[in-house]
Rosetta silent file (secondary structure, phi, psi, omega in degrees, C-alpha in Angstrom):
SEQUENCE: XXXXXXXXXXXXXXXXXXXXXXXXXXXXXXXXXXXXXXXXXXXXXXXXXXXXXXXXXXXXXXXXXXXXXXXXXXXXXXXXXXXXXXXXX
SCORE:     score description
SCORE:     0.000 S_00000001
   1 L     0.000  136.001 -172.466  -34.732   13.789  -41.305 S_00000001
   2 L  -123.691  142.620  161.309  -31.341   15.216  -40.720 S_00000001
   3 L  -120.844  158.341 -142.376  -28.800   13.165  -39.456 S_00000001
   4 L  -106.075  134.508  173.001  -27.199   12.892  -36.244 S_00000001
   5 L   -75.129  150.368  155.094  -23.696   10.957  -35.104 S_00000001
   6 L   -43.124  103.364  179.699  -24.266    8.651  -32.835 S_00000001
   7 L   -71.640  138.917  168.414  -23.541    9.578  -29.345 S_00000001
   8 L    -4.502  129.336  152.108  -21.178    7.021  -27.695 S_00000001
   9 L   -81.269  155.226 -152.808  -21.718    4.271  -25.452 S_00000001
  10 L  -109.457  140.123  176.028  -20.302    5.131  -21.998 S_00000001
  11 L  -158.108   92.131 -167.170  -18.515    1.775  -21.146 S_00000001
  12 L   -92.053  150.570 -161.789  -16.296    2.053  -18.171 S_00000001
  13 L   -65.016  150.527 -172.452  -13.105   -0.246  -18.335 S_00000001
  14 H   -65.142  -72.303 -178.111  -13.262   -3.397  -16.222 S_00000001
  15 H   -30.146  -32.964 -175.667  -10.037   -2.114  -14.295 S_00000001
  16 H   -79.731  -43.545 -169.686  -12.024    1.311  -13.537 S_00000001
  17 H   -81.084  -49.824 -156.156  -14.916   -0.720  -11.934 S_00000001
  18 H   -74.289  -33.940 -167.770  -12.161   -3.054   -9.716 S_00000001
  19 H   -78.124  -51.392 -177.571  -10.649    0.371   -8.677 S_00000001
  20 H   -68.440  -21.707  176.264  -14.055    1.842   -7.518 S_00000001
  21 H   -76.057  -74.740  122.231  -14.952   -1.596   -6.113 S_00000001
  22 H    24.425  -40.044 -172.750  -11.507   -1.663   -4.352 S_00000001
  23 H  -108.780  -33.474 -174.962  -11.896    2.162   -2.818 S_00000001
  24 H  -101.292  -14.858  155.096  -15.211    1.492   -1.780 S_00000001
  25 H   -62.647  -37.381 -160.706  -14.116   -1.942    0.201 S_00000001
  26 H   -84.920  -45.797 -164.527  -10.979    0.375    1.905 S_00000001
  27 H   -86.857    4.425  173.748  -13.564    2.844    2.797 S_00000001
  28 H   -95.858    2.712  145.781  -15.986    0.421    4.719 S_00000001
  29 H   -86.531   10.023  168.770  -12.807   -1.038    6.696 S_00000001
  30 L  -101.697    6.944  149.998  -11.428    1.734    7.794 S_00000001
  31 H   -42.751  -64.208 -174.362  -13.809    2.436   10.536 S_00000001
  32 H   -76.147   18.722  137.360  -12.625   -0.829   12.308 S_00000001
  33 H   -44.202  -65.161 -174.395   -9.070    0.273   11.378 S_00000001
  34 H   -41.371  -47.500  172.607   -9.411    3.199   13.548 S_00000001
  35 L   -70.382    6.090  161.855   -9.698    1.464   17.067 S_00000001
  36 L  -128.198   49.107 -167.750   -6.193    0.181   16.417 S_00000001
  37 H   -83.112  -42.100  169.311   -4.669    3.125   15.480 S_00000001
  38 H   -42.404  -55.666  162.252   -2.972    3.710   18.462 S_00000001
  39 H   -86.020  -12.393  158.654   -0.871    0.553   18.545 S_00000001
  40 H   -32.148  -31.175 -168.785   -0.351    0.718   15.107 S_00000001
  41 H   -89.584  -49.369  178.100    1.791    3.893   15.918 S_00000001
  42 H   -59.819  -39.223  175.815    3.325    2.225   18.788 S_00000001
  43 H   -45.778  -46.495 -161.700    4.424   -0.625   16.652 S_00000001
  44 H   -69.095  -25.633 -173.273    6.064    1.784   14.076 S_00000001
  45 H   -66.862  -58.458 -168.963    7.963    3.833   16.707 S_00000001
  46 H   -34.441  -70.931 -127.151    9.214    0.343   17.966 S_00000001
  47 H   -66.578  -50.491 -177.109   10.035   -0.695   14.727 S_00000001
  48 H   -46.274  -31.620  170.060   11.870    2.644   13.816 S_00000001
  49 H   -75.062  -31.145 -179.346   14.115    2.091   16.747 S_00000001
  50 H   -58.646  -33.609 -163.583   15.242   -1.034   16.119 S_00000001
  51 H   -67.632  -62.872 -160.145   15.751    0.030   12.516 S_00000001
  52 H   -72.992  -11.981 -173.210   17.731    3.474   13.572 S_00000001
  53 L  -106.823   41.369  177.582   20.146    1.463   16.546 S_00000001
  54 L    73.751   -1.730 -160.858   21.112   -1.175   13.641 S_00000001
  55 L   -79.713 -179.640  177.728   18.697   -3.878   14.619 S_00000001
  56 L  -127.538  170.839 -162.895   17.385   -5.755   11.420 S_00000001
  57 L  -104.323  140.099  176.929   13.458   -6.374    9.666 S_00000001
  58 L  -121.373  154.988  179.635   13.260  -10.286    9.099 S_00000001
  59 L  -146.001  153.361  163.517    9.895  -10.329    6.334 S_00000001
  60 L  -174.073  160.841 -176.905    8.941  -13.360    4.952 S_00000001
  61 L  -178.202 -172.149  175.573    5.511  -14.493    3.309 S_00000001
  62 L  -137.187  117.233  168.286    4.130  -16.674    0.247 S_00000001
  63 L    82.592 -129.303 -178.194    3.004  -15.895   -2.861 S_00000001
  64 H   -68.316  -13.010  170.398    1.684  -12.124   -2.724 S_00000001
  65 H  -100.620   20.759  136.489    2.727  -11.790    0.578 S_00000001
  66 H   -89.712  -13.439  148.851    6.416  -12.280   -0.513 S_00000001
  67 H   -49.425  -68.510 -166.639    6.087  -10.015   -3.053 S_00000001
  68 H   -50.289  -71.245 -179.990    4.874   -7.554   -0.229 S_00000001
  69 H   -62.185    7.428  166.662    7.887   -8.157    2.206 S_00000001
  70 H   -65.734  -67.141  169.984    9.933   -8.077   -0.638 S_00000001
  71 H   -36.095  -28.520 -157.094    8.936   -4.704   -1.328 S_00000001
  72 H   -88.108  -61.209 -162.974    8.696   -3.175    2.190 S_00000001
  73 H   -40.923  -42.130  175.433   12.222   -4.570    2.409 S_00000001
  74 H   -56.049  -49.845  178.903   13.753   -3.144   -0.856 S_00000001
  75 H   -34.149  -48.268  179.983   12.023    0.032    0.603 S_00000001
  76 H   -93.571  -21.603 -179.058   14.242    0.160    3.863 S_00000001
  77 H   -87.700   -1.558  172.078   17.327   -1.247    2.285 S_00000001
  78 L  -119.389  179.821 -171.116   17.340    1.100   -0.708 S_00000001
  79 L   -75.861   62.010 -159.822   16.819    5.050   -0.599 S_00000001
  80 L   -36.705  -70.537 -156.645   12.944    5.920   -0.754 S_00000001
  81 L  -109.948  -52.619 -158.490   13.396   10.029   -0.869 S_00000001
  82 L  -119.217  156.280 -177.595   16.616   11.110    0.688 S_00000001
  83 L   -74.973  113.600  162.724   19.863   10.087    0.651 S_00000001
  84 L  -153.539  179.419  165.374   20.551    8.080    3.820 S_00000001
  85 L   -69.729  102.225 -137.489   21.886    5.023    5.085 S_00000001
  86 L   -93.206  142.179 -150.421   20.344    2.139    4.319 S_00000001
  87 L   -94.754  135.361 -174.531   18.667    0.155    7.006 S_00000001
  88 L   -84.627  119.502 -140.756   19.309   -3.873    7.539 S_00000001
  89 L  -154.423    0.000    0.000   16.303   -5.490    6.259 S_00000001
């Protein structure tokens, strides 16, 4: 009998399974995404003007979603890519 290593068990990481679970939830909503795409876009143009004539972003939430406007907010008031002026947020 000659012997052989063991091949492996295949075990994918819990976090690997949440991510494919996660990606495969985003890709059955973004059909119904799609029929609001349009004002989505209008919103952002809005938003960007208010942003670019000086107006200010008020965010506010609980729990994770004050984490989240925290974030979008650090986002306009600090420099994502390019050097520019930061936006009142």
């Amino acid at each position: 009998m000659i012997w052989r290593r063991p091949r492996p068990t295949v075990v994918t990481p819990r976090p690997l399974r949440a991510g494919r679970s996660h990606l495969a939830a985003l890709i059955e909503a973004l059909p119904a995404v799609d029929q609001h795409v349009a004002h989505i876009e209008t919103w952002g143009r809005h938003l960007a003007g208010v942003l670019t004539r000086g107006g200010r972003l008020l965010a506010a939430g609980n729990g994770g979603s004050a984490a989240e406007a925290q974030h979008l907010t650090s986002e306009l008031v600090g420099r994502y890519r390019d050097e520019r002026r930061p936006f009142s947020a």
